[in-house]
N, C-alpha and C positions, 0 to 999 in steps of 0.2 A: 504494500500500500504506500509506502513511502518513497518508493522511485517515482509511482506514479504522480504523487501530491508530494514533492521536494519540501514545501511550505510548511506541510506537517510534522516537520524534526522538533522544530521548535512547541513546546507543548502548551506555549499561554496561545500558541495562533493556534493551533490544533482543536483545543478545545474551545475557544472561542467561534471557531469557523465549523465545526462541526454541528454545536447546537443550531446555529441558523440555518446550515443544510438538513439538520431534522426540523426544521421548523418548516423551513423551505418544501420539504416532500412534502408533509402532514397539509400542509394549507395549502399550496398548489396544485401539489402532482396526487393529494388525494393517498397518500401512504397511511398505514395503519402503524400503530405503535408496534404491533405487532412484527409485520412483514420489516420494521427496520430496524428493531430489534435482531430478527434474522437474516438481515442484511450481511454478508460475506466474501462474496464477490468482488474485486476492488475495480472493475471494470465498469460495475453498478455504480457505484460511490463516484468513483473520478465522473460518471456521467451526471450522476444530480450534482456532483462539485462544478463544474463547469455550466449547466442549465441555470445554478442560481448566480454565481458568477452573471451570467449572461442578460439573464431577468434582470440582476442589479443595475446594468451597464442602461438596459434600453430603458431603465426607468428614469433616468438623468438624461437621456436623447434627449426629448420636447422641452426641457430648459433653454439647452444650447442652440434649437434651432430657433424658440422662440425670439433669443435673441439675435440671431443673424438677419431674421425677417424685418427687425425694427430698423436697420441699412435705412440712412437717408437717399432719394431719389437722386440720379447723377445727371447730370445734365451731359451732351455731346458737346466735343471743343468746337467753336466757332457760331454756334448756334444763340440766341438769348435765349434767356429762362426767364423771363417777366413779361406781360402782356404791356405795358409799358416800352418795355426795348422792342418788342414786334412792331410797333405802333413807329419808333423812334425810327428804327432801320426803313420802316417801311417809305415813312416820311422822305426822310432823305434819299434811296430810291430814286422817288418821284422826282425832286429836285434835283438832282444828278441829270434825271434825264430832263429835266426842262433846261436846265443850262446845256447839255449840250446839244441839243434841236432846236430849242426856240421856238416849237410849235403851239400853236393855241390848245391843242391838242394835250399836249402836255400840260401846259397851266391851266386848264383845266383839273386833269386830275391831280396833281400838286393841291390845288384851290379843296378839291373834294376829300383831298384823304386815302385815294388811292393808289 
């Protein structure tokens, strides 16, 4: 059992980790006091050691993702991010191309905003 579970040399983790993997069968996997009482097999054991192991792990997952989901929105380079600077860029734009045409056409829409 000990090659299997290295961890287990040390006897304050041994028995530590052990009562949570009987806890661990009895309320998950549905074990009877019984059946891990005669529990023997070290193939069995290394398998509920690694299932609670594992249940532990994914039970801290939704922390971590919850936090990556809160990521502020990024904006692309060159682009504005305020309906303000669309308005600004657009403006100017307009103006751009009435100075270089000259056309009514274009003071026009300079005049309108578009």
């Amino acid at each position: 059992m000990l090659e299997r579970l290295p961890q287990w040399r040390d006897e304050d983790v041994r028995d530590a980790e052990r009562q949570e993997v009987i806890k661990y069968a009895q309320r998950r996997i549905g074990f009877s006091e019984e059946e891990i009482a005669n529990a023997s097999d070290a193939r069995a054991i290394e398998l509920l050691y690694k299932a609670w192991k594992w249940d532990n792990l994914q039970e801290k997952k939704p922390v971590a993702k919850k936090r990556t989901q809160k990521a502020p929105k990024m904006s692309k380079s060159g682009k504005p991010t305020t309906k303000k600077q669309v308005a600004n860029r657009q403006r100017q734009k307009s103006l751009d191309r009435l100075n270089s045409e000259g056309s009514i056409d274009a003071a026009v829409k300079y005049l309108m905003g578009q």
